[in-house]
PDB file of N, CA, C and O in Angstrom, chain B, residues numbered from 101:
ATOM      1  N   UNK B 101       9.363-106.795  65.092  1.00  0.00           N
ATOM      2  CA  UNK B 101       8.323-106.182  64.295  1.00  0.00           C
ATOM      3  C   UNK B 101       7.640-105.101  65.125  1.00  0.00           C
ATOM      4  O   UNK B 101       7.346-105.411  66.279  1.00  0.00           O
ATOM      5  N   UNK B 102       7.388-104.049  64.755  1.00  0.00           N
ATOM      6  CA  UNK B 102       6.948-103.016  64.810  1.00  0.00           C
ATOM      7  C   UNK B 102       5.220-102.665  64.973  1.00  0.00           C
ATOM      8  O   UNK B 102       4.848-102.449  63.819  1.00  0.00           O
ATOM      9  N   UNK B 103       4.196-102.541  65.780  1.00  0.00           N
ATOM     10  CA  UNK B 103       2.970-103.213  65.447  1.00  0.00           C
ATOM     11  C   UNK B 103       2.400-101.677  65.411  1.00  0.00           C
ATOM     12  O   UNK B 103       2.703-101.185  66.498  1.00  0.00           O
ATOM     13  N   UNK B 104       1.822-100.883  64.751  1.00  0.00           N
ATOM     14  CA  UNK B 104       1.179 -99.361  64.976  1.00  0.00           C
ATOM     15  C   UNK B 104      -0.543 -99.654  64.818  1.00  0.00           C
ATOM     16  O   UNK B 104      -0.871-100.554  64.044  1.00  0.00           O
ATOM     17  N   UNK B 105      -1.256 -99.149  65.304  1.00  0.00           N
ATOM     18  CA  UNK B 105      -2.479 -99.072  65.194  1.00  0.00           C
ATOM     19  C   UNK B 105      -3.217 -97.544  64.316  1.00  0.00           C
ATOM     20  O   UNK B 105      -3.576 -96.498  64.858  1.00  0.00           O
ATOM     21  N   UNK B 106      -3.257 -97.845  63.049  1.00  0.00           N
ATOM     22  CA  UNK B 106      -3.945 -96.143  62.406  1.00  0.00           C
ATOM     23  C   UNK B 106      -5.229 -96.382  62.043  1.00  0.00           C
ATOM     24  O   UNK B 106      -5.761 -97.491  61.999  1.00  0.00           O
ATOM     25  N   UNK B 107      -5.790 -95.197  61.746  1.00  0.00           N
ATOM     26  CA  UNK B 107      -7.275 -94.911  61.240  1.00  0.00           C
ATOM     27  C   UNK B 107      -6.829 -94.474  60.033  1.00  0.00           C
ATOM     28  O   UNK B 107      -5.656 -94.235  59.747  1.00  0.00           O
ATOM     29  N   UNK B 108      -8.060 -94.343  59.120  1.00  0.00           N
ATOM     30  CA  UNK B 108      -7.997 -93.842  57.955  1.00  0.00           C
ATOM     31  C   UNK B 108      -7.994 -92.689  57.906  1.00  0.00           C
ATOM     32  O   UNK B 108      -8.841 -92.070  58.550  1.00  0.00           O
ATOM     33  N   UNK B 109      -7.103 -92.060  57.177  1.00  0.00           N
ATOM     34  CA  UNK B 109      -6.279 -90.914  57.016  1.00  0.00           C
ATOM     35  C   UNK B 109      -4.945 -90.755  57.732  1.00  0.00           C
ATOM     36  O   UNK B 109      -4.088 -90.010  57.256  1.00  0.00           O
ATOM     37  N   UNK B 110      -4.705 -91.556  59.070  1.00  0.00           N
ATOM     38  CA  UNK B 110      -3.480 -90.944  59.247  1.00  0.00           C
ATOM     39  C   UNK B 110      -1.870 -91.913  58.316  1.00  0.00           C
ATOM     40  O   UNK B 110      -2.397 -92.692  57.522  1.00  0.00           O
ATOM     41  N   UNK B 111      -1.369 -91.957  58.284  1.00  0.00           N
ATOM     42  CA  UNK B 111      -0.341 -92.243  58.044  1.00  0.00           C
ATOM     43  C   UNK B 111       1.072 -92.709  58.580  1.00  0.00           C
ATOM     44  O   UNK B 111       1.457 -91.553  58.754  1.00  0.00           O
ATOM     45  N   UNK B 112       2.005 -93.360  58.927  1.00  0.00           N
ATOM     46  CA  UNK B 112       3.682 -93.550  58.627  1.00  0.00           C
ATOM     47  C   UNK B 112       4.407 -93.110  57.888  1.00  0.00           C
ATOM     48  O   UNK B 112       4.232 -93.019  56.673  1.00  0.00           O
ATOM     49  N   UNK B 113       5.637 -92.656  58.705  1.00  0.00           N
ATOM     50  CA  UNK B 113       6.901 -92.611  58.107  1.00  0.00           C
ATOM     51  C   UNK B 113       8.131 -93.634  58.275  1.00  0.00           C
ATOM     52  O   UNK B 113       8.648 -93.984  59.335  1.00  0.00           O
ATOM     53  N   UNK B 114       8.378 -93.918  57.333  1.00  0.00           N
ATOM     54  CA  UNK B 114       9.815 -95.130  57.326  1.00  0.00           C
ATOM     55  C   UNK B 114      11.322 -94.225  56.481  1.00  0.00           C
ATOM     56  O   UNK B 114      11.669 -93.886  55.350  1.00  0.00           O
ATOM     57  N   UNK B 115      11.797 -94.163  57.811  1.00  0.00           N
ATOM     58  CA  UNK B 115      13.125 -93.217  56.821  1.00  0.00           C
ATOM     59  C   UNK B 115      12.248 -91.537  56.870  1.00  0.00           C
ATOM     60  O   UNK B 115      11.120 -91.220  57.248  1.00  0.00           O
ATOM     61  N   UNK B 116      13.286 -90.824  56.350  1.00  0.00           N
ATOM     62  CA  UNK B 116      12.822 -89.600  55.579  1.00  0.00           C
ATOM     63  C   UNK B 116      11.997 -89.527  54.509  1.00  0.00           C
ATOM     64  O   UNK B 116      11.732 -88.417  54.048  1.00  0.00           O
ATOM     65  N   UNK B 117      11.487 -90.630  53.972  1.00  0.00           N
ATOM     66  CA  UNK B 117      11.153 -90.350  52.861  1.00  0.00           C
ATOM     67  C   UNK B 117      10.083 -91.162  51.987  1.00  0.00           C
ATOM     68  O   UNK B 117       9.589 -90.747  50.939  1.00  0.00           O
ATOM     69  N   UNK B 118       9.823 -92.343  52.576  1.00  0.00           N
ATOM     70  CA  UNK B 118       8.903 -93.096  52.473  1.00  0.00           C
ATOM     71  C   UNK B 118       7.131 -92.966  53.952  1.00  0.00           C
ATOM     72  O   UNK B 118       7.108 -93.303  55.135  1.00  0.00           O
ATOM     73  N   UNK B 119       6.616 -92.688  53.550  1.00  0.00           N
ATOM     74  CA  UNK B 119       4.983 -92.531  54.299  1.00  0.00           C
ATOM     75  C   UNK B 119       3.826 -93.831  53.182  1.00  0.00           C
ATOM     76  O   UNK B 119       3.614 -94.032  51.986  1.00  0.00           O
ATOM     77  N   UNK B 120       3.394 -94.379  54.458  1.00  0.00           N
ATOM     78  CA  UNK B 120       2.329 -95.243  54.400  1.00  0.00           C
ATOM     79  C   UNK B 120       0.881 -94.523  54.901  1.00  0.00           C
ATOM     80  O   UNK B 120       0.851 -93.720  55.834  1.00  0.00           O
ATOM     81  N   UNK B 121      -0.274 -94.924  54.160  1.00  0.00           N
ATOM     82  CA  UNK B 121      -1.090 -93.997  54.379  1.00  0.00           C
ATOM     83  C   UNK B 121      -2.145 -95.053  54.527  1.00  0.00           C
ATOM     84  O   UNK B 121      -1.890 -95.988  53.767  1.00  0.00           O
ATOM     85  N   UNK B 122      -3.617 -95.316  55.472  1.00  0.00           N
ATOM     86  CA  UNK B 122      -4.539 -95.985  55.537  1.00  0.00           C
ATOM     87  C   UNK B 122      -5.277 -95.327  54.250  1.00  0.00           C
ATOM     88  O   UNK B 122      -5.269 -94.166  54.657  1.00  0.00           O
ATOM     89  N   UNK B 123      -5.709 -95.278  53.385  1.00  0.00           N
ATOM     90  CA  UNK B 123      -6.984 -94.728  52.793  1.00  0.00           C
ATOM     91  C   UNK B 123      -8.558 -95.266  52.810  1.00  0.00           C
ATOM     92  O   UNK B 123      -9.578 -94.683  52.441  1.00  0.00           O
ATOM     93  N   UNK B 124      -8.419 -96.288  53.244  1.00  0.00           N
ATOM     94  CA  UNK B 124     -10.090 -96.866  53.211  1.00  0.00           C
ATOM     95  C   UNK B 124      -9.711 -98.472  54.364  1.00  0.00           C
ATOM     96  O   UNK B 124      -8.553 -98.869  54.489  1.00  0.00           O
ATOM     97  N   UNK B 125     -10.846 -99.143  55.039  1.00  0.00           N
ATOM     98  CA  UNK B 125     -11.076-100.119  55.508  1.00  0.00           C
ATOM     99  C   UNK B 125     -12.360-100.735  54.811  1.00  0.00           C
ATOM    100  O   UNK B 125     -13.174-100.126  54.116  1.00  0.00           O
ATOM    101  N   UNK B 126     -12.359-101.920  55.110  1.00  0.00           N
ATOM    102  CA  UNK B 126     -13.638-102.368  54.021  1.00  0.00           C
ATOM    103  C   UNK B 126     -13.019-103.659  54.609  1.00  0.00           C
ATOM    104  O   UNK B 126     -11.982-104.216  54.250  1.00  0.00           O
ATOM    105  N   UNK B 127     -14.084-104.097  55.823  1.00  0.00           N
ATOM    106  CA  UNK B 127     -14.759-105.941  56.282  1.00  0.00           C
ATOM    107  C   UNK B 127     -12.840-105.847  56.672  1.00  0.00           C
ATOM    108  O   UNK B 127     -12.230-104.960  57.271  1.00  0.00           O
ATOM    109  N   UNK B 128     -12.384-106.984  56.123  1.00  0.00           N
ATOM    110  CA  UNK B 128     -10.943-107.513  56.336  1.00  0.00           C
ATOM    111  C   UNK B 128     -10.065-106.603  55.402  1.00  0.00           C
ATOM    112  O   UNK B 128      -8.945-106.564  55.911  1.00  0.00           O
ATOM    113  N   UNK B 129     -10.100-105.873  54.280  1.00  0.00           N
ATOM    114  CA  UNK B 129      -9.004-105.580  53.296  1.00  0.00           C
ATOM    115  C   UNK B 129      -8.909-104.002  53.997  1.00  0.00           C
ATOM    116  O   UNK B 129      -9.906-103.416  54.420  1.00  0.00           O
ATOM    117  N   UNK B 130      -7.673-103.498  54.032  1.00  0.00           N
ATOM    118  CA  UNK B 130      -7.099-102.187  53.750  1.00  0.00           C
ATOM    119  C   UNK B 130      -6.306-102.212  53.157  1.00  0.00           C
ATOM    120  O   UNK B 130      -5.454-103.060  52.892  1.00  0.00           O
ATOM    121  N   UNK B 131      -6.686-100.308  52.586  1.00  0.00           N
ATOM    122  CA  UNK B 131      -6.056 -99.974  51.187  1.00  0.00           C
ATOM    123  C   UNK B 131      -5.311 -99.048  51.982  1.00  0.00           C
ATOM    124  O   UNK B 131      -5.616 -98.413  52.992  1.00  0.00           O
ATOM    125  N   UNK B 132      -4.006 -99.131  51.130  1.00  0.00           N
ATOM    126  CA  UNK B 132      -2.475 -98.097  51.653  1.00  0.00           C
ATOM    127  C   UNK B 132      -1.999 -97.610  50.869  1.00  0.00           C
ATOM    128  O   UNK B 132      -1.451 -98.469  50.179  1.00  0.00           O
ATOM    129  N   UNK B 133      -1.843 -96.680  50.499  1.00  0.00           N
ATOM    130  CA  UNK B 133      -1.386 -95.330  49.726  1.00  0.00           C
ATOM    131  C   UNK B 133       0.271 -95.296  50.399  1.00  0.00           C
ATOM    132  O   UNK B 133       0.602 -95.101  51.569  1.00  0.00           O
ATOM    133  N   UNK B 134       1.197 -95.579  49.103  1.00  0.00           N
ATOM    134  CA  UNK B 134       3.014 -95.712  49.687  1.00  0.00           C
ATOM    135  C   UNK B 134       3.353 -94.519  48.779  1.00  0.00           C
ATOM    136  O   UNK B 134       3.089 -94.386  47.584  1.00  0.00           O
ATOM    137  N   UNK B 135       4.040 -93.625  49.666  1.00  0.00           N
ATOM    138  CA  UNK B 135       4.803 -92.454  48.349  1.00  0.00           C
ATOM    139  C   UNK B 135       6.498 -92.825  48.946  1.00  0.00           C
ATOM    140  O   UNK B 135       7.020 -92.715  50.055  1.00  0.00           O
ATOM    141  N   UNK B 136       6.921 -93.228  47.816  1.00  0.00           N
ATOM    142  CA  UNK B 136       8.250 -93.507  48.129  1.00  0.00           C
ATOM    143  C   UNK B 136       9.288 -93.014  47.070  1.00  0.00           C
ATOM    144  O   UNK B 136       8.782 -92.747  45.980  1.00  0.00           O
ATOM    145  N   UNK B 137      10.475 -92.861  47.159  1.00  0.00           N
ATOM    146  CA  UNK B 137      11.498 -92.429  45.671  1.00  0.00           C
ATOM    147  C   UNK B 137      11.163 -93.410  44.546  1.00  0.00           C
ATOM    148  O   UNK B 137      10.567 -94.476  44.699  1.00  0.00           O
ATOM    149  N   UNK B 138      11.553 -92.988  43.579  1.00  0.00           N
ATOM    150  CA  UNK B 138      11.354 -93.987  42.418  1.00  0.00           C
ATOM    151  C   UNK B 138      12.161 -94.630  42.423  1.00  0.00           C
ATOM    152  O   UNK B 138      11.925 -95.592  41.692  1.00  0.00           O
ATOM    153  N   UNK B 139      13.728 -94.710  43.174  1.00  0.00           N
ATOM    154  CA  UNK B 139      14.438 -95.673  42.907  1.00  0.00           C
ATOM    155  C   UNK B 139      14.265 -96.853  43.923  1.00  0.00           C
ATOM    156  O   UNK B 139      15.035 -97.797  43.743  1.00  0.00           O
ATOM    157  N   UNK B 140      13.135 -96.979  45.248  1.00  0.00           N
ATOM    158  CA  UNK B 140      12.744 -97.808  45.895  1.00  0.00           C
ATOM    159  C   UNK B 140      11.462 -98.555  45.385  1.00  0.00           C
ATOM    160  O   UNK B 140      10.315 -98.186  45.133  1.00  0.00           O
ATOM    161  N   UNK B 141      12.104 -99.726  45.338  1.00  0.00           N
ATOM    162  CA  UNK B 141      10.960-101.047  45.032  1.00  0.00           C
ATOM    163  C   UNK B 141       9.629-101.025  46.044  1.00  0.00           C
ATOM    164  O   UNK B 141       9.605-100.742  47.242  1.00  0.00           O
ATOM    165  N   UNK B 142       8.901-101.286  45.463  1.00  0.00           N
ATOM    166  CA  UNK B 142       7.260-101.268  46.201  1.00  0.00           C
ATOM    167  C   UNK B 142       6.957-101.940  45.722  1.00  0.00           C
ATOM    168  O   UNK B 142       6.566-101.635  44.595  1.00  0.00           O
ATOM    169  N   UNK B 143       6.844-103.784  46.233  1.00  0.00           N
ATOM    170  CA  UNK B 143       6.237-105.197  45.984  1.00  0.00           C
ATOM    171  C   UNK B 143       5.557-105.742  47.070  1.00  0.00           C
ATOM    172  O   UNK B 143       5.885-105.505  48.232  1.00  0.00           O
ATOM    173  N   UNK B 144       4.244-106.754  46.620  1.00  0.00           N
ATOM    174  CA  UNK B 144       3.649-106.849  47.234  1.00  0.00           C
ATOM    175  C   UNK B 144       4.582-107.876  47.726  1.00  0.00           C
ATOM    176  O   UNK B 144       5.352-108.060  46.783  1.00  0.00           O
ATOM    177  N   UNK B 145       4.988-108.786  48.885  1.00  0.00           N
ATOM    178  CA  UNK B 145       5.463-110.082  49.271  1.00  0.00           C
ATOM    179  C   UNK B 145       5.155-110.999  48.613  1.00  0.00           C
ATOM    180  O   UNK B 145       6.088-111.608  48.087  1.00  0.00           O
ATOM    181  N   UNK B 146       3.926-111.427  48.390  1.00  0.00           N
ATOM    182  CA  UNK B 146       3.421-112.352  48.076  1.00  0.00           C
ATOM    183  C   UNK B 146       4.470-112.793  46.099  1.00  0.00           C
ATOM    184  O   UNK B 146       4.996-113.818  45.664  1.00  0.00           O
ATOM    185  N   UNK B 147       4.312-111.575  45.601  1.00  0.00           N
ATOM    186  CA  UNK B 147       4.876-111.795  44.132  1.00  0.00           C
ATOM    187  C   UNK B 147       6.457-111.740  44.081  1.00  0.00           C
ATOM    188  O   UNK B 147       7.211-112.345  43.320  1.00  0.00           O
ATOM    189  N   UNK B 148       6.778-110.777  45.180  1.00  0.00           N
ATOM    190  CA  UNK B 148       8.468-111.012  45.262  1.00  0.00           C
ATOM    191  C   UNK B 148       8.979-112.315  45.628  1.00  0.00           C
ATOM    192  O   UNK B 148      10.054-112.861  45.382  1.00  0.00           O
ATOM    193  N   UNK B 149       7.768-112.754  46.394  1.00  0.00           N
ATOM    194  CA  UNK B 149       8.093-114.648  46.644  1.00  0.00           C
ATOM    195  C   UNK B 149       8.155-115.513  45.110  1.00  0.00           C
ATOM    196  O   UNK B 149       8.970-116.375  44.780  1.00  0.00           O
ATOM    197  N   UNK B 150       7.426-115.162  44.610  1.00  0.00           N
ATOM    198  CA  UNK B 150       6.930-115.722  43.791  1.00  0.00           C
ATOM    199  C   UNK B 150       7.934-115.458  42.304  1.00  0.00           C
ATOM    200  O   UNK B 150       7.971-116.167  41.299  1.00  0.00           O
ATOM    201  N   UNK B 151       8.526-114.467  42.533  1.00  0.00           N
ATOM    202  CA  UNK B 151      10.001-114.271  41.487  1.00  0.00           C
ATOM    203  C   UNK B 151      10.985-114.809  41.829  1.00  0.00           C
ATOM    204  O   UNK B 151      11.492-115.679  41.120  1.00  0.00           O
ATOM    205  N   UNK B 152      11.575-114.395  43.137  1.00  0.00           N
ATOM    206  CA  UNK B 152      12.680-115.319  43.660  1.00  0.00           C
ATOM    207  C   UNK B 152      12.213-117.010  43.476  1.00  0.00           C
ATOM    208  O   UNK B 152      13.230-117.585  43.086  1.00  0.00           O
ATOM    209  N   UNK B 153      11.206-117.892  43.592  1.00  0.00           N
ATOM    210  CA  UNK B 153      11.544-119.010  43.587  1.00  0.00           C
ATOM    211  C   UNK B 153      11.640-119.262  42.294  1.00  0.00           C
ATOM    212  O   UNK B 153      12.567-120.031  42.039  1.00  0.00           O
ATOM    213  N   UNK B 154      10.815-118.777  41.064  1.00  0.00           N
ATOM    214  CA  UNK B 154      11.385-118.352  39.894  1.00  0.00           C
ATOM    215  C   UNK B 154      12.772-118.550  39.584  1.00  0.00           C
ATOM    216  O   UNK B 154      13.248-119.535  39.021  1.00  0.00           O
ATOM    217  N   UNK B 155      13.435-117.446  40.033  1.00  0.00           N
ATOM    218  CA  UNK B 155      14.528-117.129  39.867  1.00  0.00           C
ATOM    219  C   UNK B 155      15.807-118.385  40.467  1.00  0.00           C
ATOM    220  O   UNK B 155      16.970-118.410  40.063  1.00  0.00           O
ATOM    221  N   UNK B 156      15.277-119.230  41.381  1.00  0.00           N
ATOM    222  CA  UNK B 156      16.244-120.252  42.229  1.00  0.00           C
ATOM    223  C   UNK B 156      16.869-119.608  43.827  1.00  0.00           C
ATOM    224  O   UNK B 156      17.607-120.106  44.677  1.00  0.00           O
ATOM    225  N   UNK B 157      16.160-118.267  43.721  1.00  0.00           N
ATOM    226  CA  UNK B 157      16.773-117.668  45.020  1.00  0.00           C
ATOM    227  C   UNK B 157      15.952-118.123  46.536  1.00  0.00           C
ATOM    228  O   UNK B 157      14.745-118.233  46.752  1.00  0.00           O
ATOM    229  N   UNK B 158      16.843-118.279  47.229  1.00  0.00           N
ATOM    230  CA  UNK B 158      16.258-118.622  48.461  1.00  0.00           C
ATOM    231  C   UNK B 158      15.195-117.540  49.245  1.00  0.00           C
ATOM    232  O   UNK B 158      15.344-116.337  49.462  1.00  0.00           O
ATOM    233  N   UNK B 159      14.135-118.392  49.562  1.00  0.00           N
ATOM    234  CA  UNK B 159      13.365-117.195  50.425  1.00  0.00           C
ATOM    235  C   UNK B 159      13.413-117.029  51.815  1.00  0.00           C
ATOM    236  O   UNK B 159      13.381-117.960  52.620  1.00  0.00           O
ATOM    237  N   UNK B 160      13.522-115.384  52.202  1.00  0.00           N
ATOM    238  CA  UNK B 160      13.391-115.104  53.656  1.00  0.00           C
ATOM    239  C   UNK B 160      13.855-113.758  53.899  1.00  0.00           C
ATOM    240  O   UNK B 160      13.842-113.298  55.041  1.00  0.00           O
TER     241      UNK B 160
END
């Protein structure tokens, strides 16, 4: 795992083509701004867990 330290406003790149962006901090929550292709999925973990066991698929 990969660990980066940003402030609000700067941003990541993953690939060519996907950028992660800080936009706000607030106590414990940050908000992230993802511009990615439309044909790449953008899920939170928590609910993609939550389909796969749904679904019978193994998680990990």
């Amino acid at each position: 795992m990969l660990i980066l330290t940003r402030k609000i406003g700067e941003s990541l790149l993953i690939g060519d083509n996907i950028r992660v962006a800080v936009l706000e901090i607030r106590g414990k929550q940050v908000r992230l701004g993802i511009e990615a292709p439309p044909d790449i999925a953008v899920m939170r973990e928590e609910l993609c867990q939550q389909v796969n066991r749904k679904n019978g698929r193994p998680q990990g």
